[in-house]
ZAKOLVEX-795799 format. One line per field, with one value per residue (C-alpha): x, y, z; residue number from 1. Coordinates in steps of 0.25 Angstrom, whole numbers. Example, Ala and Ser with C-alpha at 12.3 -4.5 7.8 and 13.67 -1.06 7.14 Angstrom:
u 49;55;
v -18;-4;
w 31;29;
num 1;2;
END
This chain:
u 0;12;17;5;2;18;16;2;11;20;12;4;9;5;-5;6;14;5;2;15;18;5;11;22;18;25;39;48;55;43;44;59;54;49;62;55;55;67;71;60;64;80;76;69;80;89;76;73;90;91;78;82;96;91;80;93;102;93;84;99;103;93;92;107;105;93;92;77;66;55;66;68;51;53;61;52;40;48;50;34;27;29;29;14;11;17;15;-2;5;16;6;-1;12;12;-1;4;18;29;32;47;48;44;52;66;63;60;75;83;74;78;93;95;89;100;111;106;106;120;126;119;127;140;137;135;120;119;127;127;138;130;115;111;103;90;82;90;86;71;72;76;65;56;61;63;48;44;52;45;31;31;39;34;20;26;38;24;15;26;28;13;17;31;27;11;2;5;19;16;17;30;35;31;37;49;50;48;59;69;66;68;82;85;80;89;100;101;97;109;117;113;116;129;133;131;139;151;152;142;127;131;135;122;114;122;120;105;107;113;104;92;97;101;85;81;91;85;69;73;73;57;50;37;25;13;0;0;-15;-19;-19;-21;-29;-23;-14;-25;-34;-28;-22;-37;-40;-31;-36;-49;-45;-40;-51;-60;-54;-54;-43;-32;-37;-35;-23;-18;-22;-15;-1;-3;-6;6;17;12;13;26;34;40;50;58;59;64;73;85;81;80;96;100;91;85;92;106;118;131;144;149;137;134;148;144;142;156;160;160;172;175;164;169;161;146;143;150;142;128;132;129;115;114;121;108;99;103;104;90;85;90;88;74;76;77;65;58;65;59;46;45;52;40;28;35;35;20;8;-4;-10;-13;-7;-17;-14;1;0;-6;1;15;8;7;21;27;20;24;38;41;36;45;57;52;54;68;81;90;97;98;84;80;86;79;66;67;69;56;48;55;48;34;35;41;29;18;24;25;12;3;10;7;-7;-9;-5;-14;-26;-24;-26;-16;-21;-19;-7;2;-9;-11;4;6;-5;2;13;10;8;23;25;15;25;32;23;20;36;34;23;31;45;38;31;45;51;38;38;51;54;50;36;32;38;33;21;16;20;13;-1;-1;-2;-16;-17;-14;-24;-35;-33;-32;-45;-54;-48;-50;-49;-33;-32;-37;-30;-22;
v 0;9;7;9;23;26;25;31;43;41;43;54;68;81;91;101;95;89;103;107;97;99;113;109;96;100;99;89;84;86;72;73;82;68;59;47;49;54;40;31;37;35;20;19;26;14;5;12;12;-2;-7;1;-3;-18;-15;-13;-23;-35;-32;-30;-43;-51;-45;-48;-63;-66;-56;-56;-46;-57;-59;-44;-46;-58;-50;-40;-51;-59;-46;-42;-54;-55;-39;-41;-54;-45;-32;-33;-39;-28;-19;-27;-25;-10;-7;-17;-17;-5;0;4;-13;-18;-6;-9;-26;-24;-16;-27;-38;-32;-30;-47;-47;-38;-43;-58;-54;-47;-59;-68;-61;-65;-78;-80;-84;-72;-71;-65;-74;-86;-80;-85;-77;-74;-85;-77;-63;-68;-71;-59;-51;-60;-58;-42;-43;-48;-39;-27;-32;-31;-18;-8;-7;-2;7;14;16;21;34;43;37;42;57;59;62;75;71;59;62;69;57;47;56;57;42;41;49;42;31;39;43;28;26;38;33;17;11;17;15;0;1;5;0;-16;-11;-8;-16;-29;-32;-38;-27;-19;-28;-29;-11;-14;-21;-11;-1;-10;-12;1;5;-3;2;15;11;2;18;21;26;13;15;10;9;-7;-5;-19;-26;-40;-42;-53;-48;-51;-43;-31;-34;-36;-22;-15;-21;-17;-4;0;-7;5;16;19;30;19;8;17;22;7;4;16;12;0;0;12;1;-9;-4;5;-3;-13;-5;-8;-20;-19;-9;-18;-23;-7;-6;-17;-19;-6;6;2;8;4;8;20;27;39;42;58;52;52;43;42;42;27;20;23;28;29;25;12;9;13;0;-8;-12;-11;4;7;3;8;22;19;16;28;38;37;39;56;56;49;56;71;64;59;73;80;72;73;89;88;93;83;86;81;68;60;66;67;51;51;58;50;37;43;49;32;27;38;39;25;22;31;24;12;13;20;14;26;25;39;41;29;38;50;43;35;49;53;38;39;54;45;35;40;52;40;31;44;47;35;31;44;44;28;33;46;36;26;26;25;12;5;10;-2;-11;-1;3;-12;-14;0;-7;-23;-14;-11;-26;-29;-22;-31;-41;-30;-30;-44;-44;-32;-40;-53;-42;-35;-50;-51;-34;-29;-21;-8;-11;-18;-8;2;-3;-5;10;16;9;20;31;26;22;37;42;32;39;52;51;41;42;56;51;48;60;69;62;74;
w 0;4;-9;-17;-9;-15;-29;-28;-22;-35;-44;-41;-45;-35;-41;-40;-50;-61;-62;-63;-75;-82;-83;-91;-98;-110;-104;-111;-97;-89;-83;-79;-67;-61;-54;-55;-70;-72;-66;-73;-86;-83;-80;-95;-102;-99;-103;-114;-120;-117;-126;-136;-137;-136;-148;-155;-151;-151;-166;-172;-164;-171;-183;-185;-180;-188;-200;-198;-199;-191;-183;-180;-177;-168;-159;-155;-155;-144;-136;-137;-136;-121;-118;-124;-115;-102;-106;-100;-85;-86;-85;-74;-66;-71;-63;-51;-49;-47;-61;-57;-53;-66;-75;-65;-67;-81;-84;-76;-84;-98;-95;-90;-104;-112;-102;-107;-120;-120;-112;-125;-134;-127;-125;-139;-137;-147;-158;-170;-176;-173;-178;-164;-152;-158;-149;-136;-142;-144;-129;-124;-131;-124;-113;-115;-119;-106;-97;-107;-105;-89;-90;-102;-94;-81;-87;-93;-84;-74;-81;-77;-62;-63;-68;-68;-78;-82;-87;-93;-107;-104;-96;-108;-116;-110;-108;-124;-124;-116;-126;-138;-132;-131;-145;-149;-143;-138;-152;-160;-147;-149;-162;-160;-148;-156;-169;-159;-147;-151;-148;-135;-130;-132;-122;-109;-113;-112;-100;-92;-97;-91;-79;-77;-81;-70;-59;-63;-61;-49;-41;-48;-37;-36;-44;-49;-40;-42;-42;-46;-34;-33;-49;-56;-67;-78;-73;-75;-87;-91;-83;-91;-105;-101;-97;-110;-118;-110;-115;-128;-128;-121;-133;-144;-139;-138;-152;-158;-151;-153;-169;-170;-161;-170;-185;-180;-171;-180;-186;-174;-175;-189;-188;-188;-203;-206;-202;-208;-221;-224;-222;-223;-224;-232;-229;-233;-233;-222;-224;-219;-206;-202;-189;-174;-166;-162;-170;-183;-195;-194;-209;-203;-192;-201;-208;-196;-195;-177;-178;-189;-181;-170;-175;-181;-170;-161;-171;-170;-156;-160;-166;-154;-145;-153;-149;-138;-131;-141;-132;-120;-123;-127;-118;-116;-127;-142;-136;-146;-159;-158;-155;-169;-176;-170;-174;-188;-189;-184;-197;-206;-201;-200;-213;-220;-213;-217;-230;-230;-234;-229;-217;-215;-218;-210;-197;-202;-203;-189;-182;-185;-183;-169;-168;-172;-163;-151;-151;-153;-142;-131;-136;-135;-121;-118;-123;-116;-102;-102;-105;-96;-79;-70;-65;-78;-84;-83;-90;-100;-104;-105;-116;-122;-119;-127;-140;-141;-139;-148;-160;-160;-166;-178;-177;-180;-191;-198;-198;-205;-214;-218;-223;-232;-237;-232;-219;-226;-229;-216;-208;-215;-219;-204;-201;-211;-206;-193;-202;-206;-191;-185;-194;-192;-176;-180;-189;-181;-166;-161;-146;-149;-156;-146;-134;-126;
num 1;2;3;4;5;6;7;8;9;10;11;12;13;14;15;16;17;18;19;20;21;22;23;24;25;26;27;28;29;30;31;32;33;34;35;36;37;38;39;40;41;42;43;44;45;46;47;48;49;50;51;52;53;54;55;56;57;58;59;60;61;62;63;64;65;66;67;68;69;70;71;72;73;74;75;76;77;78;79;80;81;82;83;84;85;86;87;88;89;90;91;92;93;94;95;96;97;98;99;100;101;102;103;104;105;106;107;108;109;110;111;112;113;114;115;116;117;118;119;120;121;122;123;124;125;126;127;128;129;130;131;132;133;134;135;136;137;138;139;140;141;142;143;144;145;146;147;148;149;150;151;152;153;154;155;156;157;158;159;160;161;162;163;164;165;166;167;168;169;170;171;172;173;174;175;176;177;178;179;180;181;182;183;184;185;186;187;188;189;190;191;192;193;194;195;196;197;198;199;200;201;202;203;204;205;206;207;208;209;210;211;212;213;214;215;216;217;218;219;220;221;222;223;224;225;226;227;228;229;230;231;232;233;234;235;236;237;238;239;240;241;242;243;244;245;246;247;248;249;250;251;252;253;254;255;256;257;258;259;260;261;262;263;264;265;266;267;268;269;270;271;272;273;274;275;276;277;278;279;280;281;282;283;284;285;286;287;288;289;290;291;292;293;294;295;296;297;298;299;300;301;302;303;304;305;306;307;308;309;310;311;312;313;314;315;316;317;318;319;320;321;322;323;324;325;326;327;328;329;330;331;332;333;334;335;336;337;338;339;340;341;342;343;344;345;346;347;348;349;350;351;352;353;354;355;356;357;358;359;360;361;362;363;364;365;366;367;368;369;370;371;372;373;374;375;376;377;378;379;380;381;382;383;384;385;386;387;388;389;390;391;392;393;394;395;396;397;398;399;400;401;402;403;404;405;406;407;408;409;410;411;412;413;414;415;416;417;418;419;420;421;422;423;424;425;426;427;428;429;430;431;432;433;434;435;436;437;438;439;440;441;442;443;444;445;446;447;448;449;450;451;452;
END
């Protein structure tokens, strides 16, 4: 009870002081005022480096042992799979158990994961060489899924208990943008840290970076009401479906994300086989670029396929990070419409990179795509959390949550499709289905529209 009485104390926000913020809402920085955020949001910094920098390692990984588009797929389809079987009973613990618990758990789970893969890789169960590992790295997607399922609900819900609703948006925001700085920088990092030192060394990195997340969230402050007492798990998990079948708002909103994750997600998946395959670069070429001290000449290291894709990769972080900085700057208002137009802006701009063969184009492309989809993930989390009560968050950030983890089954359907059409054409073909999709709202769904 003593404990319950605490985080009832946490989360609510004086008088005094919510007028204060709603004075100043457009402030970029708004939330940093908050200690407890400035921690919570140091803890997914090292998260957020460390799953970017393995999205890197371990698609290039299997891509270089097995050559394979489904392959590419398969990987994200072991990782989802028991996310989406969890993700409903992550949410259970979300609304019943101390979020900082399951987040500081969760960052020590992920980093045994990278540390086994890393220790894989010098043991030779790995190896390149030998075309060998892809049954081990299957595994420890699996295994990364689970550990995701439980988590992503409660690393959510968390934030309006950390800083309130009046800085909600701008501490989502900012949350996007820790994310898009990773982006910005961990990828080509990855990249390059593979090209020069060896794969292996780029999962014990991820390691540390986990553990030292969890150290971090392991000095959150407890919260969450655990309101749910003694109802069996399946109860609530069927409260909380029900609760979002009731509002239409929350269903619609659900719907949108999810048919935006779906059709635009895959690309990530693929982006490997657009390194390597598509938008290639021959030696000799960017000669303008010059050289870095110590690593040689830069046209040299585009003709690596990991240093490409990495720099794909965390270039898009600066158009995501322009985004996500833009929402967090934004006043609670004309929330809804700016969700549409990002959803349209994803298909437009990822068509168009789609379909280009330039390398240097490719990058120009992929900072505006990171713009879309970084504006059209702060917003609908934004959007979800405003519509939803306090004593049903977890639940319902873990359904918000499953849709992410349902892309990777479109990832799936869209790398069998690119060994029938080509990579070009799937990719692109399901992108350019949300322009259609963003209008159908603007023109038939005012409620989204009109959402402040």
């Amino acid at each position: 009870m003593q404990e319950n009485m605490s985080n009832h104390t946490l989360t609510a926000a004086p008088p005094a002081a919510e007028a204060t913020v709603a004075g100043r809402r457009s402030r970029t920085f708004d939330s940093f005022q908050v200690p407890q955020y400035r921690l919570f949001w140091s803890a997914i910094m090292a998260q957020m480096a460390a799953m970017n920098m393995q999205m890197v390692a371990r698609a290039w990984l299997i891509y270089e042992l097995t050559n394979s588009y489904a392959m590419l797929g398969l990987m994200g389809l072991a990782n989802a799979v028991p996310m989406l079987l969890l993700s409903l009973f992550g949410g259970v613990m979300a609304d019943r158990v101390p979020k900082k618990r399951i987040l500081r758990d969760g960052q020590w789970a992920l980093a045994a994961v990278a540390f086994a893969t890393g220790l894989g890789i010098v043991f030779g169960v790995i190896s390149l060489d030998r075309s060998t590992g892809v049954e081990f790295l299957l595994l420890t997607s699996v295994l990364q899924g689970i550990v995701s399922g439980l988590m992503m609900p409660a690393r959510q819900a968390i934030i309006p208990e950390i800083v309130g609703p009046a800085r909600l948006m701008n501490a989502v925001a900012l949350n996007q943008a820790g994310m898009n700085i990773n982006r910005l920088v961990a990828p080509g990092l990855a990249g390059l840290i593979i090209a020069i030192l060896g794969v292996k060394t780029i999962f014990f990195a991820i390691g540390a970076l986990e553990v030292t997340g969890g150290v971090l969230s392991a000095f959150l402050r407890p919260s969450g009401v655990m309101a749910l007492g003694r109802r069996r798990t399946w109860s609530e998990m069927r409260d909380g479906l029900r609760y979002v079948r009731d509002s239409t708002t929350l269903m619609a909103l659900l719907i949108l994300t999810l048919l935006s994750v779906l059709l635009s997600m895959p690309y990530i998946a693929l982006m490997p086989a657009f390194a390597k395959d598509i938008q290639v670069v021959h030696a000799g070429g960017y000669t303008w670029m010059g050289s870095i001290p110590l690593l040689g000449s830069v046209p040299e290291l585009l003709t690596k396929s990991s240093f490409r894709l990495g720099l794909l990769t965390s270039i898009s972080g600066i158009g995501a990070l322009t985004g996500s900085l833009l929402i967090a700057s934004m006043a609670n208002r004309n929330r809804g419409a700016g969700f549409l137009w990002s959803v349209l802006g994803t298909g437009v701009a990822l068509v168009v990179y789609s379909f280009t063969t330039s390398f240097g184009l490719a990058l120009l492309f992929m900072i505006g795509l990171g713009f879309a989809q970084s504006a059209r993930m702060s917003l609908s989390n934004v959007l979800v959390q405003d519509a939803v009560d306090d004593a049903h968050r977890g639940r319902v950030m873990s359904i918000y949550m499953m849709e992410f983890g349902l892309s990777s089954f479109s990832s799936f359907g869209v790398a069998l499709l690119a060994g029938a059409v080509g990579i070009k054409w799937a990719v692109g073909g399901a992108a350019f289905l949300l322009v259609p999709l963003a209008f159908y709202y603007f023109l038939f769904n005012p409620r989204i529209r009109r959402l402040h």
